[in-house]
C-alpha positions in Angstrom: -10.2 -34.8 -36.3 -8.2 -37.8 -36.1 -8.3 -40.4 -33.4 -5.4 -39.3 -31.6 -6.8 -35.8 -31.4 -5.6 -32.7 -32.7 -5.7 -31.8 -36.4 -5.1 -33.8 -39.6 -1.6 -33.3 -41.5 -0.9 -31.4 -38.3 1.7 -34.4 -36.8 4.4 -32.2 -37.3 6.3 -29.1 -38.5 8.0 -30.3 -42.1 8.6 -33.6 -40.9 9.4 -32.7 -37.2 7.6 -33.4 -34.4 6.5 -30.8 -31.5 8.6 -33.0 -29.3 12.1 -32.2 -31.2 11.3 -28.8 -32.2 10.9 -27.9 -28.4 14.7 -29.9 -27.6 16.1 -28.3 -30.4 14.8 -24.7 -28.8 16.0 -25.7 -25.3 19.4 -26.9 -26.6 19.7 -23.2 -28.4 18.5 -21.5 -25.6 21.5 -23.5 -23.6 24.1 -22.6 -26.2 22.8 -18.8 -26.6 23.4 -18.2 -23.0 26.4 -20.2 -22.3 27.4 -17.6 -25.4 26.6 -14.3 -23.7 28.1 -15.7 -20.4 31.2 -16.6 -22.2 31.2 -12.8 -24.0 30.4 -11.3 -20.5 33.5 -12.6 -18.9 36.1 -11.6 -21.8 38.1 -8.1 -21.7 38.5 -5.8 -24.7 41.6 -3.7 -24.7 42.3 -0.4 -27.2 44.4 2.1 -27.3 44.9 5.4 -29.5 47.5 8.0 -29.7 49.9 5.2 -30.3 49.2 3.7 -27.2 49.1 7.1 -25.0 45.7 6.1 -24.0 44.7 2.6 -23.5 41.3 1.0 -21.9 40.1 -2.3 -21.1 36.5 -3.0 -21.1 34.7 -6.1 -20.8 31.8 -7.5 -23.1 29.3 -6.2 -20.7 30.7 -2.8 -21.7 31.9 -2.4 -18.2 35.0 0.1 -18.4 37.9 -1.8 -16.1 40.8 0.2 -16.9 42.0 3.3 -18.3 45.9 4.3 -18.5 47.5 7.6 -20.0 50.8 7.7 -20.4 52.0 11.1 -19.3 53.4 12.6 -21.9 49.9 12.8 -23.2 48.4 14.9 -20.2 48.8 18.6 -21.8 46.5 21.4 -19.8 46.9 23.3 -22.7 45.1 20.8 -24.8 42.5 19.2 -22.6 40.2 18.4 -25.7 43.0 15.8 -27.3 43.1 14.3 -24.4 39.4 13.9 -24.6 38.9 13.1 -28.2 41.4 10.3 -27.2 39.9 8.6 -24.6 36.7 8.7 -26.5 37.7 7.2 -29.5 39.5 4.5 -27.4 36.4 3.7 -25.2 34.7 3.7 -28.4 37.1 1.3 -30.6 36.9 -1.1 -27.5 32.8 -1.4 -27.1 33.2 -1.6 -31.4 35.0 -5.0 -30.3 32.5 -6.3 -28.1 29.6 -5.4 -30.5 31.8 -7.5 -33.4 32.4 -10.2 -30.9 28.9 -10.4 -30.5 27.6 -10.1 -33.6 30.2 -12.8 -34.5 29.1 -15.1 -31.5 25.1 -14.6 -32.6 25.6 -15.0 -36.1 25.5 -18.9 -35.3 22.2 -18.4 -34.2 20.2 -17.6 -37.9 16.9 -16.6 -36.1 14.9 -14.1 -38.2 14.1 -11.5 -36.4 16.1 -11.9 -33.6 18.4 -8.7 -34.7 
């Protein structure tokens, strides 16, 4: 043991101290959420059909808005209508998950996805 206590060639972690590693961690934390509060707060539009369906979402994946332009509304062929609006609700989470990945992939933390 040395006289300061603790363990010998233990004073730090490749050169840093405890005391920087844990500011370094803090000041990550900070970013990572400032990150996902910035994400949170953005809107994600689509649209398919050539715009007869359009949503907005946000990056919560909180659906805000869906509009169908009415040329689109056939009740003999319910099941385009639905295909549409799925794969527009669909392409618009897609964005949020690339936004995210984008806005993470700052953070290289094995492990962490």
């Amino acid at each position: 043991m040395s006289k300061r206590g603790g363990f010998p060639g233990m004073g730090g972690f490749g050169g840093m101290n405890i005391n920087n590693l844990m500011k370094e961690a803090k000041k990550m934390q900070a970013d990572l959420e400032k990150s996902q509060t910035e994400l949170a707060s953005r809107e994600f539009e689509a649209s398919a059909g050539g715009g007869a369906v359009t949503v907005k979402v946000t990056g919560q994946k909180e659906l805000k808005e869906l509009k169908l332009q009415k040329e689109v509304v056939d009740p003999e062929d319910v099941e385009m209508l639905q295909d549409l609006i799925l794969t527009c609700i669909n392409q618009a989470f897609k964005q949020v998950d690339d936004a995210q990945a984008a806005s993470m992939g700052k953070y290289n933390i094995p492990g962490l996805m």
